[in-house]
C-alpha positions in Angstrom: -7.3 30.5 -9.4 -8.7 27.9 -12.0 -9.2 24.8 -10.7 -10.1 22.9 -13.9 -7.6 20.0 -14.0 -5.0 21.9 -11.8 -3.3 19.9 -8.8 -3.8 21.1 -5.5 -1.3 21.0 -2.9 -4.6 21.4 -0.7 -7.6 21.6 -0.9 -7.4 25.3 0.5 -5.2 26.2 -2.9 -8.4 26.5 -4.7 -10.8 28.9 -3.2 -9.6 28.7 0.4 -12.4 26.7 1.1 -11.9 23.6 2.6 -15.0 22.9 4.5 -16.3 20.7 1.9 -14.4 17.7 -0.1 -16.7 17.1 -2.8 -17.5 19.1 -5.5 -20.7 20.3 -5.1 -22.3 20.6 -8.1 -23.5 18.0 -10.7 -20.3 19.0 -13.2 -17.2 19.4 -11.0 -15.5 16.2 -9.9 -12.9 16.3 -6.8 -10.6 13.5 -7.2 -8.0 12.9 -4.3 -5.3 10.5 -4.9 -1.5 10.0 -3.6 0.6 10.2 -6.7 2.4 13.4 -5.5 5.9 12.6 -7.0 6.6 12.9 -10.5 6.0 11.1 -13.0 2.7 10.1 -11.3 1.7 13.6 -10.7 2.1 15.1 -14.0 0.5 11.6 -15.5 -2.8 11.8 -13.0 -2.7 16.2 -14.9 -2.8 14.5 -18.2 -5.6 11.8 -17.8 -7.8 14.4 -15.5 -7.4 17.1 -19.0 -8.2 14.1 -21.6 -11.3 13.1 -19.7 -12.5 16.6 -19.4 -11.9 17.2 -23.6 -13.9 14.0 -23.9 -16.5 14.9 -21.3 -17.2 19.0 -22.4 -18.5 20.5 -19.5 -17.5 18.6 -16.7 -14.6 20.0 -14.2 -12.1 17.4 -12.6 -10.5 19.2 -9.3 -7.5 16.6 -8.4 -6.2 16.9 -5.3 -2.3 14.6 -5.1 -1.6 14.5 -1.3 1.1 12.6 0.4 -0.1 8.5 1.0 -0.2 9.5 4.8 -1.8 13.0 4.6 -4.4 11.3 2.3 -4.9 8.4 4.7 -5.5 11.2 7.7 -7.5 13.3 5.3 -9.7 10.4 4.5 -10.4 8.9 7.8 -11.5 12.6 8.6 -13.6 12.7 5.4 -15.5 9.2 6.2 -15.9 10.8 10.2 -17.4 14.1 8.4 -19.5 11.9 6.0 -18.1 15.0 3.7 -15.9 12.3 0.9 -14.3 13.5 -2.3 -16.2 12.1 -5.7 -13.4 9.8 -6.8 -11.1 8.2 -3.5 -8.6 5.1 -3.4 -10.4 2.3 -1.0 -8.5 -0.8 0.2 -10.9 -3.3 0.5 -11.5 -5.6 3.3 -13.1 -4.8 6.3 -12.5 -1.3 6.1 -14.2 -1.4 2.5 -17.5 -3.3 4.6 -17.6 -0.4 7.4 -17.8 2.3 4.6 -20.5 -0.1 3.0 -22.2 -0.2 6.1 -22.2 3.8 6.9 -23.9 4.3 3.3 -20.8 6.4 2.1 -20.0 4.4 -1.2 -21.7 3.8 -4.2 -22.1 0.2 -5.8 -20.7 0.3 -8.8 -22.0 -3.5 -10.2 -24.2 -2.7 -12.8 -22.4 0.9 -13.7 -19.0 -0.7 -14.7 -19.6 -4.5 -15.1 -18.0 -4.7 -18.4 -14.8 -3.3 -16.9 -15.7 -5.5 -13.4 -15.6 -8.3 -16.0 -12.4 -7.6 -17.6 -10.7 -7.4 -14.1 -12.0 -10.7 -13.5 -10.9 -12.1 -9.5 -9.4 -8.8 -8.9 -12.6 -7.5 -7.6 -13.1 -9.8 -5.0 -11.5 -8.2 -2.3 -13.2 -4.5 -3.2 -16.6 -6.9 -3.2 -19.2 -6.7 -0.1 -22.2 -9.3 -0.3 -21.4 -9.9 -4.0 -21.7 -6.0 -4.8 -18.8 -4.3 -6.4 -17.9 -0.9 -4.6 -14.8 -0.4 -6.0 -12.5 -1.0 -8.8 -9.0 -2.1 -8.4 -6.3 -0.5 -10.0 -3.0 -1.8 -8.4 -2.5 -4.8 -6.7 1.2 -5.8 -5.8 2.9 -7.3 -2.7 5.6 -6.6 -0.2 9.2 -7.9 -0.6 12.7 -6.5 0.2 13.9 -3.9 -2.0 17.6 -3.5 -2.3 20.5 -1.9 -3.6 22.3 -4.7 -5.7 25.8 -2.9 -5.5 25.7 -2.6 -1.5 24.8 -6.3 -1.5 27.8 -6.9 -3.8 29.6 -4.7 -2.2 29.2 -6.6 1.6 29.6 -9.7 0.0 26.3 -11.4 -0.4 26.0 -13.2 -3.5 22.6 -14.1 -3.4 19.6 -12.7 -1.5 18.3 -14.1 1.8 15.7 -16.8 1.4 15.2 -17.6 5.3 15.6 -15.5 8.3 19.1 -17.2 8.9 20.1 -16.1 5.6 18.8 -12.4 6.7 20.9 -12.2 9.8 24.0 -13.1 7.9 23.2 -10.5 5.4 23.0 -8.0 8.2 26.0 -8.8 9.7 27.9 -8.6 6.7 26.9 -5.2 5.5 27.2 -3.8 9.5 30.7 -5.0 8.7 31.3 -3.6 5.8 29.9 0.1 7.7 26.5 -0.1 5.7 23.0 0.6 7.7 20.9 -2.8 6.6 17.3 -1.5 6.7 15.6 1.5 6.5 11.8 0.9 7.9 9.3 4.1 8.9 8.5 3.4 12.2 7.1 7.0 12.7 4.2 5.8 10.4 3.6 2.6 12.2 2.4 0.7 9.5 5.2 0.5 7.5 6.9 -1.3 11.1 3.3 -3.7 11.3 4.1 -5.1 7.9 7.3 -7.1 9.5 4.9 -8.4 12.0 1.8 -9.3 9.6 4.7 -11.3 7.3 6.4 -13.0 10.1 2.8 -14.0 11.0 2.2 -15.1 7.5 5.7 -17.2 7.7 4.5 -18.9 11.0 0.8 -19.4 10.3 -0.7 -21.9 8.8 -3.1 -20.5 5.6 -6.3 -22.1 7.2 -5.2 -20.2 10.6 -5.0 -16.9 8.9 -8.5 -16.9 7.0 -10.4 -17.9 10.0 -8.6 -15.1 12.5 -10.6 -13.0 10.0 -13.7 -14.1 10.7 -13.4 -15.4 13.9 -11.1 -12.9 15.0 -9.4 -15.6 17.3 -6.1 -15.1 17.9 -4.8 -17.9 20.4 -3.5 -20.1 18.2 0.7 -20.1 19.3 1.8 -18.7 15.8 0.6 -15.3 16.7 3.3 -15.1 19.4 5.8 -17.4 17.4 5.5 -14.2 14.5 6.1 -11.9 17.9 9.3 -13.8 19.0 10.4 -13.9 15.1 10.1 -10.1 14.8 11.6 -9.6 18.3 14.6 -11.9 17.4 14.8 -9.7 14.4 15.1 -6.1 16.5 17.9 -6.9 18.2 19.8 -7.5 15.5 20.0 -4.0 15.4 19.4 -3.7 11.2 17.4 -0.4 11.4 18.4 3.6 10.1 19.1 5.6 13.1 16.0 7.6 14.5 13.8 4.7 12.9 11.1 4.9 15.6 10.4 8.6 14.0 11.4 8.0 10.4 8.4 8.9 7.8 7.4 5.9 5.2 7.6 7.8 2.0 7.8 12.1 2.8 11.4 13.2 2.1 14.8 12.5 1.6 15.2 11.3 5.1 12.2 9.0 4.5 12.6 5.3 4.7 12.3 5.2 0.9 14.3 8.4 0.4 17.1 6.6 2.4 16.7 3.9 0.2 16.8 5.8 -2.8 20.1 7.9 -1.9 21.8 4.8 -1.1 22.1 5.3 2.5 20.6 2.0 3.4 20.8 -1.7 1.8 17.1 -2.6 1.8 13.6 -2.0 3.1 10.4 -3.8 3.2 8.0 -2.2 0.7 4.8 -2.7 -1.3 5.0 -2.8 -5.3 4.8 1.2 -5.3 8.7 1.8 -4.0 10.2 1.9 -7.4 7.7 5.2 -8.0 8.0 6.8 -4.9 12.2 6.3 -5.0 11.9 7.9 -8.8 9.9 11.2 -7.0 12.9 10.9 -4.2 16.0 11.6 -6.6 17.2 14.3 -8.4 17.3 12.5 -11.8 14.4 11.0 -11.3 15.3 7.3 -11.9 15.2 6.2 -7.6 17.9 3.3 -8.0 17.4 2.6 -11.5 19.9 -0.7 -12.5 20.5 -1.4 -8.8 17.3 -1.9 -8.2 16.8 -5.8 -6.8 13.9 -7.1 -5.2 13.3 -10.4 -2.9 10.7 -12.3 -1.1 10.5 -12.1 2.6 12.4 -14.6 3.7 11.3 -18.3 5.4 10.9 -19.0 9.1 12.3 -22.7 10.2 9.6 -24.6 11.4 6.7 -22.6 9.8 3.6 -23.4 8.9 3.0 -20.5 6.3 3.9 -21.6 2.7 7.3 -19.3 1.8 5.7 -18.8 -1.4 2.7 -16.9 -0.2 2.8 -13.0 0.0 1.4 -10.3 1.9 0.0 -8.0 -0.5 -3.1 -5.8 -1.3 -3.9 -3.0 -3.5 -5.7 0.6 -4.2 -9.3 0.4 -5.7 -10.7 3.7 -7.3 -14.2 4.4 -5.1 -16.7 6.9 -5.7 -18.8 8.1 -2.9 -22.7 8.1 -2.5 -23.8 11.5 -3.3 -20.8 12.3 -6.4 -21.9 13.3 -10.2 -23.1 10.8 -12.0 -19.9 11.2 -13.7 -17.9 10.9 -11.6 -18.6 6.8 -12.1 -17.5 7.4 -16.0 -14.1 8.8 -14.3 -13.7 5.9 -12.9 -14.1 3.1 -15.8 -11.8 5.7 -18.0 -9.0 5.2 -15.0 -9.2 1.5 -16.0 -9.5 1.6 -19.7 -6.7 -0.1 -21.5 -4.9 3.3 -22.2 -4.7 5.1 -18.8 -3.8 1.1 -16.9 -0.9 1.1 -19.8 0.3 4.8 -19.1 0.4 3.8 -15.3 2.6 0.7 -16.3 4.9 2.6 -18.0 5.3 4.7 -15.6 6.1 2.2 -13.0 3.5 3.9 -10.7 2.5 -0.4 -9.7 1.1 -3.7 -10.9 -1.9 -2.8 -13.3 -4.9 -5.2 -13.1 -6.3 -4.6 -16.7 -4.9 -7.6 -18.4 -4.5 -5.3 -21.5 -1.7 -3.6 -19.5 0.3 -6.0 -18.0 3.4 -5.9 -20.6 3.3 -2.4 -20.6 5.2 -2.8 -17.0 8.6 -1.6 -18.1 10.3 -1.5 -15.3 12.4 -5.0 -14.8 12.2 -5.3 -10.4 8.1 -4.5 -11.1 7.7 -7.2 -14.0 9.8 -9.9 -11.5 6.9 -8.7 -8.6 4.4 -9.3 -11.3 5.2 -13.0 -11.5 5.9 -13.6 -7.9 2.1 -12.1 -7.4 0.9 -14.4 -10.4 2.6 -17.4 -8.8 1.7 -16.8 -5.2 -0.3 -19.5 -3.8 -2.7 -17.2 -1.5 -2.3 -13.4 -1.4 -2.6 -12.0 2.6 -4.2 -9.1 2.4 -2.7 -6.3 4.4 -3.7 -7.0 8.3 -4.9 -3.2 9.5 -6.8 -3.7 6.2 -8.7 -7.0 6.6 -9.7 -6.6 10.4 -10.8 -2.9 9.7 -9.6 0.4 11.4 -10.4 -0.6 15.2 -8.8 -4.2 15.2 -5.9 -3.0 12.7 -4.9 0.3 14.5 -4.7 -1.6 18.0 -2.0 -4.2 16.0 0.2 -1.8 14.3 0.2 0.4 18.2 1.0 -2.8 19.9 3.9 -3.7 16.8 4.9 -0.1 16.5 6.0 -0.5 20.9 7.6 -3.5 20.2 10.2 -1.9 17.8 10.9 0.7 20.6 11.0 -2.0 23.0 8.3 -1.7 25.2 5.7 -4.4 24.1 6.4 -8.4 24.3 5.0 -11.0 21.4 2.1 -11.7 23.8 1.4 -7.8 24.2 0.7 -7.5 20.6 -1.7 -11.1 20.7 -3.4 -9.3 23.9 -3.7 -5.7 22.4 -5.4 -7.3 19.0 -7.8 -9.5 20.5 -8.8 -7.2 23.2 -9.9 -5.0 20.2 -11.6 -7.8 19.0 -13.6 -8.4 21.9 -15.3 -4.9 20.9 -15.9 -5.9 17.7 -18.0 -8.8 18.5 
């Protein structure tokens, strides 16, 4: 089987070897990313083939793997110290661990012209003013929803505070619509209504120290737990939410979305791609498509106009091809950012791209992001893999109704303790 710029479903498709991730010689690339829905997929083919005509010689082995399977796969990989050339990082405190173990390369002096072009973007793929990876989407997380089950239930206008939300929920439970989808099964995709209630209840000054500090005892960390809680027993969610899958499938959160079984779900700036890999035609909810912020919580200190957000950085790893690093800066030249904006794959940070988003829910994100006062980056994210995963395990109990607010507050900062 050739593996020059073919798509493996594994990485056992090629070979049936998979005891090794990278490619192993100084001319093959392996290059893992999660674009495994079309048009994505066949988008990532195309690039991979034009850099290999314009680089004679060199081999680029991509391996598209569901977001989750890639997220297991590389956890495993950074365990194994065994990491594919080109990876997506996240940044934050996982980003410094990685840093830490030696596993990825700095890319400062390699790719400062594009660093420069990507201007603040950077900062959060930055470790002790070293660039280790190069950001390629960077979006937040709202409400997507079906505009014709809204009109349909009778809400004119989205829900702008929690209030607001409940009302919408009743309506559409009365007019025999399921509210919400959410993947519980996946955790994270539950942790994200806790991070945002946080970031509705918390002040801004609150947040950016519980990141260094890692204290957690100020009240609005159980306020965000009573919010969330309140928010449960409405009752909004898909039945079988505590197993659902974020993005795999038609039954998937986002597939249930996308066949209009559901009004809404909370989702990053990537849900109009994955809903287009989750239909038949192709086009997710196309026209229906509507998108807004999460909504306001009376008496909180967190600015409604801030987001939680964060985005995938293109990495390379110690020991890849030389390369490997020229891979990289061609995935954020001006042509591949605009051939990723037009394919709504998410929010391009190469100025050069940005009104090549042609998708009209992804261009309204790209001006809620612009206008956003301070960007929260994902929680699991900023506190790193040991504080994160006890949060989202604490949150995840809580939607099947076995953890209080103060059991998440506890679960978090006794991970902290370890950390210190």
């Amino acid at each position: 089987m050739l593996c020059s710029s073919a798509v493996l479903l594994t990485v056992t498709a090629c070979g049936g070897d998979d005891s090794s991730a990278s490619g192993g010689d100084d001319s093959t690339i392996t290059w893992w990313h999660n674009s495994n829905n079309e048009p994505g997929r066949g988008f990532y083919e195309q690039v991979a083939e034009d850099f290999e005509n314009d680089n004679p010689g060199v081999e680029v082995e991509v391996v598209a793997m569901a977001h989750e399977d890639m997220v297991d796969r590389l956890a495993a990989a950074f365990q194994s110290g065994d990491l594919p050339d080109v990876y997506m990082e996240r940044g934050g405190g996982e980003l410094a661990d990685h840093v830490e173990a030696g596993l990825v390369r700095d890319l400062t002096q390699e790719a400062d012209e594009i660093i420069d072009k990507l201007g603040g973007t950077v900062s959060g793929w930055q470790v002790d003013g070293q660039t280790y990876a190069l950001p390629f989407s960077l979006g937040v997380v709202g409400f997507w929803y079906n505009t014709e089950l809204f009109e349909q239930a009778g809400i004119s206008e989205p829900p702008a505070t929690m209030e607001e939300l409940y009302a919408a929920i009743d309506k559409l439970k009365a007019a025999g619509i399921t509210p919400i989808s959410v993947g519980a099964g996946d955790k994270w995709p539950a942790a994200h209504y806790w991070y945002y209630t946080a970031l509705r209840a918390c002040g801004q000054e609150v947040l950016e120290d519980a990141v260094t500090s890692l204290d957690f005892t100020d009240e609005c960390f159980v306020t965000a737990g009573e919010e969330l809680q309140n928010l449960i027993e409405t009752e909004p969610f898909n039945p079988g939410f505590l197993t659902t899958p974020a993005q795999e499938g038609a039954t998937s959160a986002s597939g249930l979305l996308a066949s209009e079984q559901v009004a809404m779900e909370l989702a990053g700036h990537w849900e109009p791609g994955v809903m287009q890999g989750l239909t038949d035609d192709g086009e997710g909810l196309g026209e229906k498509t509507g998108w807004f912020a999460f909504p306001a919580i009376e008496g909180g200190e967190g600015d409604p106009d801030a987001q939680l957000g964060g985005g995938d950085a293109w990495a390379v790893s110690t020991d890849a091809p030389d390369a490997s690093v020229d891979l990289v800066k061609y995935l954020l030249s001006d042509d591949v950012q605009r051939g990723f904006a037009e394919n709504d794959m998410g929010l391009p940070t190469n100025p050069a791209a940005t009104d090549a988003v042609s998708d009209p829910a992804l261009a309204q994100l790209l001006e809620v992001r612009d206008a956003a006062p301070y960007i929260q980056l994902y929680f699991d994210t900023a506190f790193g893999a040991s504080i994160g995963g006890a949060m989202n395990d604490a949150i995840a109990l809580m939607f099947a109704g076995e953890a209080t607010p103060e059991d998440i507050v506890e679960a978090t900062t006794q991970a902290a303790e370890l950390e210190k």
